[in-house]
BAFI-3210 file (N, C-alpha, C; in Angstrom, 3 decimals, decimal comma, padded with zeros to 6 digits):
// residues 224
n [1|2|3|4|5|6|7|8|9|10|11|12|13|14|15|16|17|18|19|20|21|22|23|24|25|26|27|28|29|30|31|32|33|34|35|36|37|38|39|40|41|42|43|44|45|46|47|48|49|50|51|52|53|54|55|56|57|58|59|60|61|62|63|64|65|66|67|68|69|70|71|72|73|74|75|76|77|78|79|80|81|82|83|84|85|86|87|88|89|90|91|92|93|94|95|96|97|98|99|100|101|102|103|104|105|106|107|108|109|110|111|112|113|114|115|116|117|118|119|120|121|122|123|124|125|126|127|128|129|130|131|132|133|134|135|136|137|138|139|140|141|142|143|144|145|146|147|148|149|150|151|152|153|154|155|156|157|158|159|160|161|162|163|164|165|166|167|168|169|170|171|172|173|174|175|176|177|178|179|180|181|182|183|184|185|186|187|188|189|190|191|192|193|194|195|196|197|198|199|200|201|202|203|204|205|206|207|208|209|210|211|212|213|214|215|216|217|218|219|220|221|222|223|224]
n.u [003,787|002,121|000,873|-000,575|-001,826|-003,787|-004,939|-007,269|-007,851|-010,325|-011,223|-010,669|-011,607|-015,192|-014,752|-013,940|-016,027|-016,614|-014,871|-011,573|-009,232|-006,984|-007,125|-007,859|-005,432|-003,853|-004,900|-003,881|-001,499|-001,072|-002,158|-000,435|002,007|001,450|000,477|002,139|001,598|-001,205|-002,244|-001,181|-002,075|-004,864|-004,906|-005,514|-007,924|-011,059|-010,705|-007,830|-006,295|-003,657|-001,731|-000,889|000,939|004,336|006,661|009,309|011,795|011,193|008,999|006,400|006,826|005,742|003,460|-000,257|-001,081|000,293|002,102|000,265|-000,505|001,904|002,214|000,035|001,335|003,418|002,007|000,576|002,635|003,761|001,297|000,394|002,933|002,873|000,221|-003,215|-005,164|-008,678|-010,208|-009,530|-010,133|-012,475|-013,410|-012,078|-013,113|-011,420|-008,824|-009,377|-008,016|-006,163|-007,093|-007,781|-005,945|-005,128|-004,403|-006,644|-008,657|-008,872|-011,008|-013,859|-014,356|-013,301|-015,029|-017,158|-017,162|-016,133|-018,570|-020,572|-019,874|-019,693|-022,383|-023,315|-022,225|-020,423|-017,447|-014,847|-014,113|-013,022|-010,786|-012,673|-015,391|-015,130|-015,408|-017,964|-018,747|-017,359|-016,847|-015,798|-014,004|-012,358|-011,823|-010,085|-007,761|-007,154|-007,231|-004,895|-003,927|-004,996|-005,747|-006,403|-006,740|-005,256|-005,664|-008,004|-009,964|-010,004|-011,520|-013,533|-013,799|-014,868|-015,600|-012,409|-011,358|-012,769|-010,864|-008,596|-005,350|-003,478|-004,779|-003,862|-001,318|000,727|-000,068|-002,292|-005,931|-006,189|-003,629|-003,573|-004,142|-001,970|-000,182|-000,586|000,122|002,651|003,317|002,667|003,930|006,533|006,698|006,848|004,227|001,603|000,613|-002,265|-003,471|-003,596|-006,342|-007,876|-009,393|-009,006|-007,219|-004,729|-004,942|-004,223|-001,348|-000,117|-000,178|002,058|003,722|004,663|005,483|007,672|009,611|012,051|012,081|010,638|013,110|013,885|012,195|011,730|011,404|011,345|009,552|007,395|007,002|005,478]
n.v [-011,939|-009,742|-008,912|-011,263|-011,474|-008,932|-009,153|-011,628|-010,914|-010,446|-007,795|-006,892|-008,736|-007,866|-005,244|-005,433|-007,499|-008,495|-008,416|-010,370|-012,511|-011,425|-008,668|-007,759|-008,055|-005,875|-003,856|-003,757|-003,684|-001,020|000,512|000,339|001,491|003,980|004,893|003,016|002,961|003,422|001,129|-001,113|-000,790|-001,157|-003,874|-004,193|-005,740|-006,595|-009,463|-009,976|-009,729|-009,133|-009,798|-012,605|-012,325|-012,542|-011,640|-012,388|-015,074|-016,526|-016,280|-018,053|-018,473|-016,748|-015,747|-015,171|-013,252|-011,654|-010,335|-009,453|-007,418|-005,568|-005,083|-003,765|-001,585|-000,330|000,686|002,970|004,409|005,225|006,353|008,465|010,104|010,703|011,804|012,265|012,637|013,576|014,558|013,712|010,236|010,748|011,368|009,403|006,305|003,749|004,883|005,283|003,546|003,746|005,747|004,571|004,233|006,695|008,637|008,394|007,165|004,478|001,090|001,129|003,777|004,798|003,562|005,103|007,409|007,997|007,387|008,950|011,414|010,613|010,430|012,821|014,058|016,152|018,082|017,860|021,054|022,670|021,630|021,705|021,050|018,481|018,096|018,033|015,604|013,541|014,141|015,592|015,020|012,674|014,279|015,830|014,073|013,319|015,808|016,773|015,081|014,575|015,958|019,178|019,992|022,237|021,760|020,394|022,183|023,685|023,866|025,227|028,065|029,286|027,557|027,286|029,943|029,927|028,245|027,050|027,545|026,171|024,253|022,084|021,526|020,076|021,503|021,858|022,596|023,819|025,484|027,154|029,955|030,662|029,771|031,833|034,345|033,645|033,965|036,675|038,229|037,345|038,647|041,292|042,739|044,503|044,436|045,534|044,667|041,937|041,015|040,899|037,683|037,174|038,090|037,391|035,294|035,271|035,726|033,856|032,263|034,167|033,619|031,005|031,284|032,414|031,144|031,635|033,585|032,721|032,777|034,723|035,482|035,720|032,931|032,099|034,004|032,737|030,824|030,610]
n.w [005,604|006,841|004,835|003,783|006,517|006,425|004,200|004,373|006,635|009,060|009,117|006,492|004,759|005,967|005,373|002,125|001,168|-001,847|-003,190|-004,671|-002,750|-003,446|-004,567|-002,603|-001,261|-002,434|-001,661|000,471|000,585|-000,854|001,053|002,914|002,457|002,112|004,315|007,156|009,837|010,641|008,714|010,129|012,338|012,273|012,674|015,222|016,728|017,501|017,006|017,670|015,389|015,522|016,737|015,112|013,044|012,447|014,457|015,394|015,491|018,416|019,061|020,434|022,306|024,224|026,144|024,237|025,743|026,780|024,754|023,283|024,816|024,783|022,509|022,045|024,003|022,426|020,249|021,259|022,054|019,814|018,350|019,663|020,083|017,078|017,198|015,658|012,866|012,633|011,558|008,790|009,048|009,753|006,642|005,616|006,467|006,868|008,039|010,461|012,585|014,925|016,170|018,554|020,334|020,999|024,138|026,842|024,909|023,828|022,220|022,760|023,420|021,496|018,909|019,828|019,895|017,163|015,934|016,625|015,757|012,713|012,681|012,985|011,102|008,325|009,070|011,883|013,449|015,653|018,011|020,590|019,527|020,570|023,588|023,782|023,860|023,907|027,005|029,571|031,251|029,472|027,050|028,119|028,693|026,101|024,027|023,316|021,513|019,178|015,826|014,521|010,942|008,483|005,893|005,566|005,114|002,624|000,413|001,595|002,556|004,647|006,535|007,051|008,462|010,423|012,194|014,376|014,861|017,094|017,012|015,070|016,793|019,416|021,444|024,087|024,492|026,757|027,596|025,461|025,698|027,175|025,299|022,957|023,983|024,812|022,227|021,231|023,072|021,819|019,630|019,989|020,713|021,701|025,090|025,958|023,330|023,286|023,944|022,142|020,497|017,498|016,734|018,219|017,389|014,756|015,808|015,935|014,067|012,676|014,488|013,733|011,275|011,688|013,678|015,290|016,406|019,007|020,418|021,727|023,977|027,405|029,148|032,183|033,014|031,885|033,784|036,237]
ca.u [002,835|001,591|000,069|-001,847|-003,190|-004,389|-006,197|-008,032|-008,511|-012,099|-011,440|-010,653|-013,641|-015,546|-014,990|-014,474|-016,715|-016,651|-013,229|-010,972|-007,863|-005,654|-007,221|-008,008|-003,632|-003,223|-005,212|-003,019|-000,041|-001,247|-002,431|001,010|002,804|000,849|000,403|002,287|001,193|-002,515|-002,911|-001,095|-003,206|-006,266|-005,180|-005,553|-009,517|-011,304|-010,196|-006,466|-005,335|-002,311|-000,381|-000,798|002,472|005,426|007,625|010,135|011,492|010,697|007,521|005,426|007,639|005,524|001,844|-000,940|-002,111|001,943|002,648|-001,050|000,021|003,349|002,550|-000,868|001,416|003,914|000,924|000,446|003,558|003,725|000,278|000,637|003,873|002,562|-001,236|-004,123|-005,911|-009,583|-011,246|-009,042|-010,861|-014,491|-013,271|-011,450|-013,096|-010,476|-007,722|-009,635|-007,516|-005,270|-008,241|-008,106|-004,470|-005,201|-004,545|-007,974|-009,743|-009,501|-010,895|-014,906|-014,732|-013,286|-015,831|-018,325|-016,890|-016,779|-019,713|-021,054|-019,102|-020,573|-024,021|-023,483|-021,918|-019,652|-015,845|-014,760|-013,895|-012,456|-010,873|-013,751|-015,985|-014,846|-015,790|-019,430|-018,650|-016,566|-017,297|-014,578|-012,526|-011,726|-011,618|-008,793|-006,700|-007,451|-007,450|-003,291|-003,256|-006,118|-005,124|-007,767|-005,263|-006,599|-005,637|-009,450|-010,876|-008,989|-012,751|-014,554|-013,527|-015,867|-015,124|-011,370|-011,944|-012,912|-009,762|-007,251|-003,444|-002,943|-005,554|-002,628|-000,095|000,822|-000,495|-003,160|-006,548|-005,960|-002,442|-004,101|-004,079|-000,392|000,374|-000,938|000,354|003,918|003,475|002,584|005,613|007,786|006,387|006,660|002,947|000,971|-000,487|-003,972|-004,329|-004,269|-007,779|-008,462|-008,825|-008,937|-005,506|-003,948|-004,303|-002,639|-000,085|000,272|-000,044|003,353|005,319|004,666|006,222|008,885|009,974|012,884|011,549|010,486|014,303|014,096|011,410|011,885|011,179|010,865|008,365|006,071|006,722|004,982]
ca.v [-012,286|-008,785|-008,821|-012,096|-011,394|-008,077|-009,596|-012,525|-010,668|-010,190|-006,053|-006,483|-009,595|-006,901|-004,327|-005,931|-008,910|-009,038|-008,693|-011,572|-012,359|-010,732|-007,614|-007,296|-007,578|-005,540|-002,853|-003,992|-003,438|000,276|001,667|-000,156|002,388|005,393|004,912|001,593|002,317|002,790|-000,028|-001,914|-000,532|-001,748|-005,177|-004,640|-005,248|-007,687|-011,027|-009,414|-010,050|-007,958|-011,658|-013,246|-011,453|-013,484|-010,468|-012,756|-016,773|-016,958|-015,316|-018,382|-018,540|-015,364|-015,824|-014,510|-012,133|-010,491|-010,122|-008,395|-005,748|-005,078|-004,609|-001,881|-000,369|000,060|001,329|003,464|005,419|006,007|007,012|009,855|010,754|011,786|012,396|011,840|013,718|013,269|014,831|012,298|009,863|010,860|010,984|008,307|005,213|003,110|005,343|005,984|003,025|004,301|006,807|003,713|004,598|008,081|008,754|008,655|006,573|003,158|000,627|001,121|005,085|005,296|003,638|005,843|009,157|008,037|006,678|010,449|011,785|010,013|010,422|014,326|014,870|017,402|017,925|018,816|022,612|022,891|020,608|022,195|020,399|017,050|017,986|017,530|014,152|012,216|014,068|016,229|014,031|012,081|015,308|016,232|013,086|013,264|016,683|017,143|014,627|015,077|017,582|019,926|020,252|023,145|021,155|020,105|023,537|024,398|024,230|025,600|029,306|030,073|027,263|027,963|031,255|029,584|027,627|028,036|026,899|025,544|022,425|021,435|021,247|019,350|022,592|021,550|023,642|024,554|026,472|028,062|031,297|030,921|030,092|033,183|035,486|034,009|034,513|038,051|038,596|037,209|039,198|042,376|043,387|045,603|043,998|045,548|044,033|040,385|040,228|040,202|036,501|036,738|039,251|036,310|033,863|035,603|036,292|032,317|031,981|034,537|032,853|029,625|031,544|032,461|030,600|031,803|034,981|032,530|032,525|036,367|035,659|035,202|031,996|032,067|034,693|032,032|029,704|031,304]
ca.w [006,652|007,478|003,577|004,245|007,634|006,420|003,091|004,457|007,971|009,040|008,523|005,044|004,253|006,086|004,229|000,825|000,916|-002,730|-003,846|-004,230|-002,276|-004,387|-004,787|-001,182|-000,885|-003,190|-001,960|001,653|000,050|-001,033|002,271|003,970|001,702|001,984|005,743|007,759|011,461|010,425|008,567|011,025|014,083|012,036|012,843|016,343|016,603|018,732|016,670|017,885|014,070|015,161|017,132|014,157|012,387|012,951|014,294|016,303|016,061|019,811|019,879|020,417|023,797|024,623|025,579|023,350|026,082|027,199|023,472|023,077|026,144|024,870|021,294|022,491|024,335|021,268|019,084|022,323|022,434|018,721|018,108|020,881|019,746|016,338|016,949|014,941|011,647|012,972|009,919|008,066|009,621|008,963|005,402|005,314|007,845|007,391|008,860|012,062|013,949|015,382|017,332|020,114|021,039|021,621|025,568|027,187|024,558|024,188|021,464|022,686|023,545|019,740|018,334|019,901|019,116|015,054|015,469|016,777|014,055|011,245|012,407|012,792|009,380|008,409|009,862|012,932|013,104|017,002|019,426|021,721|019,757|020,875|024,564|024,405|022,306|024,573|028,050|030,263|031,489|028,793|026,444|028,839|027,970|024,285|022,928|022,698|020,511|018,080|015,034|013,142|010,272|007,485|004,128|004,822|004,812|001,708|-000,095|002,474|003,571|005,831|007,836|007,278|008,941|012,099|012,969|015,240|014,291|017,790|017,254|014,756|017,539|020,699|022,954|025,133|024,596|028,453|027,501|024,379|026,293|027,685|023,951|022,382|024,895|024,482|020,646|021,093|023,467|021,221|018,321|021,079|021,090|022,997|025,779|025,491|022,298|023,507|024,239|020,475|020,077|016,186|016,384|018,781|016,509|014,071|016,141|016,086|012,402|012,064|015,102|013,388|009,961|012,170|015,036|015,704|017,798|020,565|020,901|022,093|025,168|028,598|029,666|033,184|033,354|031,987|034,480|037,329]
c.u [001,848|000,476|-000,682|-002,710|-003,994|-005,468|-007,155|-008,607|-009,887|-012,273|-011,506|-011,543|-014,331|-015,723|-014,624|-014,415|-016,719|-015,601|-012,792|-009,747|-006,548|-005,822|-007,055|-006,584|-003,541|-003,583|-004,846|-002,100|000,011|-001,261|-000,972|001,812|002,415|000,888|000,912|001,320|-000,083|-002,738|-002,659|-001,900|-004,551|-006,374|-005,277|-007,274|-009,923|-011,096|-008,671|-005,836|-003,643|-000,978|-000,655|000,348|003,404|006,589|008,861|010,302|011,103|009,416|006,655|005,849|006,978|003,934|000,863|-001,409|-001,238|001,859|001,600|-000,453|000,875|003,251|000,900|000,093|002,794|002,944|000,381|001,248|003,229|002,655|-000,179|001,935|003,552|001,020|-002,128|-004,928|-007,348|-010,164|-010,930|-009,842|-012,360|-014,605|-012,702|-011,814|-012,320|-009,161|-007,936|-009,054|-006,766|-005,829|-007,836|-007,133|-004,426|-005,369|-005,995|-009,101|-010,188|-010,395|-012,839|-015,387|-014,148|-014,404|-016,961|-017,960|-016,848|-017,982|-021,087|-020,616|-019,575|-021,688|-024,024|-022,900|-021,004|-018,165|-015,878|-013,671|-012,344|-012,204|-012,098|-014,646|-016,352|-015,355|-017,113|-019,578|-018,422|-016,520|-015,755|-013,504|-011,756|-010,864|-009,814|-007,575|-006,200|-007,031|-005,957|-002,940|-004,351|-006,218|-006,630|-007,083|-006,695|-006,638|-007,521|-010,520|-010,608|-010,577|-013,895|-013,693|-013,810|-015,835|-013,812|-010,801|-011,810|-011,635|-008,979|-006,189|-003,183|-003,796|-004,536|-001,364|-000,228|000,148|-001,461|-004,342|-006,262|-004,789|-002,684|-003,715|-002,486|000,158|000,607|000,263|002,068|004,456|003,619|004,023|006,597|007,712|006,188|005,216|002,533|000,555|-002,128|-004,460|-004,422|-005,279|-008,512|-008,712|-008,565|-007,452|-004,260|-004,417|-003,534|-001,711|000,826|000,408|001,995|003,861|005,295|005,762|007,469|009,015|011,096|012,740|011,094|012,025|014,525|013,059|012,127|011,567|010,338|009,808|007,206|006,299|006,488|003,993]
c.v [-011,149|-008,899|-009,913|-012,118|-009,823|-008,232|-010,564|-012,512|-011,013|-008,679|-006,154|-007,519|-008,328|-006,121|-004,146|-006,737|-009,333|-009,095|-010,105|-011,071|-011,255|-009,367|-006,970|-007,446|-006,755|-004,244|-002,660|-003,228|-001,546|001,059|001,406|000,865|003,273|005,676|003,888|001,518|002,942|001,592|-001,051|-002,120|-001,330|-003,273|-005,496|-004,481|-006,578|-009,266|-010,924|-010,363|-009,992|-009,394|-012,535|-013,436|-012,470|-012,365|-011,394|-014,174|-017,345|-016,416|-016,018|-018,738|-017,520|-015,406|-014,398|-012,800|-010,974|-010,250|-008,900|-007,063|-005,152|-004,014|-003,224|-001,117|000,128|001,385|003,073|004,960|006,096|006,541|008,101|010,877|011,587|012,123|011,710|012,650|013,097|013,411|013,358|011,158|009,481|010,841|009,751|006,753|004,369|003,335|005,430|004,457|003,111|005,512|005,750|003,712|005,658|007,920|009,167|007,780|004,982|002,383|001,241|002,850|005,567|005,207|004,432|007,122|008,749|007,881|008,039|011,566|012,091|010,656|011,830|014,856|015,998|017,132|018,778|020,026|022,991|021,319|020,528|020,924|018,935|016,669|017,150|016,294|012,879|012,899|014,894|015,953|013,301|013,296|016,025|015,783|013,606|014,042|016,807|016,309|014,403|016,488|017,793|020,542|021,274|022,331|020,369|020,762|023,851|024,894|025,210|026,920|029,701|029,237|027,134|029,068|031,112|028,652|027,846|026,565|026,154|024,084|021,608|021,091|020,271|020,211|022,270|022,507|024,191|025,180|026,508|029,589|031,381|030,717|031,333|033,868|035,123|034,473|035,946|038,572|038,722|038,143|040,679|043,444|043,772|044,688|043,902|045,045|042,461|040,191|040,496|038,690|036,447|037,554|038,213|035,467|034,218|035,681|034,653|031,871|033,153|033,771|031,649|029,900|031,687|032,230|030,832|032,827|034,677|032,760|033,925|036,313|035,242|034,253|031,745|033,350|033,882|031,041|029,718|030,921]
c.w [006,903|005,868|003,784|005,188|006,912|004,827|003,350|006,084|008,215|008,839|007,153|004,033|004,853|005,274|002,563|000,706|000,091|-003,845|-003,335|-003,374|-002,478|-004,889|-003,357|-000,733|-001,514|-002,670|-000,610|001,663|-000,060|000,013|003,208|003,491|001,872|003,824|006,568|008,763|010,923|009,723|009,126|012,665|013,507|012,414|014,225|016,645|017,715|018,228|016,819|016,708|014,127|015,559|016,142|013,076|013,250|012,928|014,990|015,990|017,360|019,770|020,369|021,757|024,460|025,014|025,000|024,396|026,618|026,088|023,590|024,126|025,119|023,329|021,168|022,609|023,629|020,235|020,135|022,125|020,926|018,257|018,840|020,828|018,389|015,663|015,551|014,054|012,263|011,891|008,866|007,852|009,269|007,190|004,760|006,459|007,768|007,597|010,287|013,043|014,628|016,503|018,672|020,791|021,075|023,240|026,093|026,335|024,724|023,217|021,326|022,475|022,062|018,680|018,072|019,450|017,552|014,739|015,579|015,917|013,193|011,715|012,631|011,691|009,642|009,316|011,118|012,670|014,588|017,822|020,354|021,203|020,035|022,338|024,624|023,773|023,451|026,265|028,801|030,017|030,949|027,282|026,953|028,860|026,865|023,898|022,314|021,439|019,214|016,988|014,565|011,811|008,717|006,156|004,148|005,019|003,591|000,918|000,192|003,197|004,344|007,117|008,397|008,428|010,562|012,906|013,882|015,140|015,220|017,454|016,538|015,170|019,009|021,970|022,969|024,987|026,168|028,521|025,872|024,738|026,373|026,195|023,201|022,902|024,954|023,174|020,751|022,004|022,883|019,806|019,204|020,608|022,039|023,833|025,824|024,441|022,429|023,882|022,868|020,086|018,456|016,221|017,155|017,880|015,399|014,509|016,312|015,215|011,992|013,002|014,212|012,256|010,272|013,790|015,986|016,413|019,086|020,663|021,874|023,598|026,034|029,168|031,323|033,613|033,072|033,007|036,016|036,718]
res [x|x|x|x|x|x|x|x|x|x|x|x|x|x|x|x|x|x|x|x|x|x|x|x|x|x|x|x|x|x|x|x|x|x|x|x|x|x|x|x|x|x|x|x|x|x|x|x|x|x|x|x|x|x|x|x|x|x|x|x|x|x|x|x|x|x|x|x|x|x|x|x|x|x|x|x|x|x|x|x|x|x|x|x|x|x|x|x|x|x|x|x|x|x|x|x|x|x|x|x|x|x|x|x|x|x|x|x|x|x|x|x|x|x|x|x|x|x|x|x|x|x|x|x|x|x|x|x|x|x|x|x|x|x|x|x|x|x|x|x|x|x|x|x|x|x|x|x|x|x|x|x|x|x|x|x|x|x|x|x|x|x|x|x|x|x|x|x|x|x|x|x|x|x|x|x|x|x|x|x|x|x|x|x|x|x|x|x|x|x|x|x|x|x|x|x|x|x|x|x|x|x|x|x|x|x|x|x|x|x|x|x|x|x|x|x|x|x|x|x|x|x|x|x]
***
């Protein structure tokens, strides 16, 4: 079922109008394997492809518009639990569905951030620069779960260079600072040298190598 709604959808006519049936499964079948919950989020679009799947013998006991809630806010949890490759994304447009279950976005405020994306070219470098994209407050939702992952600097050194390790984690640009500064603790550095930011992020690139030295901090001193 999930292989027929996703070949004769309107995403996959869409985006290959001139393939047949059977290529357009086939090339279903591929991304279901390489990735499930994106190519299953793609079927949640505004012809809600996604209640079409026969996940249940009762389901038609269920109306179209409870089922629809239940199964967002499925796509919800797990797409917040393990974040989103954004670059991915801009390289790849038909991974970016799974952007509309990011906390703070939503099916229309996704579109518009790819759609600001695309038309500015190039990858994003910083969480930061997502602020002036999508606006404070929603930036404030969003950013924890939005990676800047390096495997797509690997070409590009110079914008390598500019990263920082935390955009690949669950920490919050707003406990960036409290990050660092427990790294360097745990890696017993000077104080005065945490206002290096390029010497704190290394110091986030070795805890990462070794994690086991947060085990040596004090805890409750950060939680003041």
């Amino acid at each position: 079922a999930v292989v027929s709604t996703q070949s004769t959808g309107e995403r996959a006519v869409s985006e290959f109008p001139d393939y047949s049936p059977n290529l357009r499964m086939a090339i279903s079948i591929g991304r279901r394997i390489q990735d499930p919950l994106t190519e299953l989020a793609g079927l949640c679009n505004d012809s809600h492809e996604i209640t079409l799947l026969r996940l249940h013998p009762l389901q038609e006991m269920v109306s179209k518009e409870r089922l629809l809630r239940y199964l967002h806010r499925g796509f919800i949890n797990v797409v917040n639990g393990v974040g989103v490759d954004i670059n991915r994304m801009i390289s790849h447009k038909h991974t970016s569905s799974t952007l509309q279950f990011v906390a703070g976005m939503g099916s229309r405020k996704a579109e518009a951030l790819l759609a600001a994306l695309y038309k500015r070219g190039g990858k994003v470098v910083s969480r930061f620069e997502l602020s002036d994209l999508v606006g404070a407050k929603i930036f404030q939702n969003c950013a924890g779960f939005i990676q800047i992952r390096e495997k797509h600097f690997r070409m590009g050194l110079s914008a390598n260079e500019d990263l920082d390790p935390l955009d690949d984690t669950r920490v919050h640009p707003e406990d960036y600072q409290l990050a660092r500064k427990m790294a360097a603790d745990a890696l017993d550095k000077e104080s005065q040298q945490q206002q290096d930011q390029e010497l704190m992020i290394s110091y986030i690139y070795d805890i990462m190598r070794r994690p086991r030295k947060l085990e040596d901090i004090d805890l409750d001193a950060f939680a003041t």
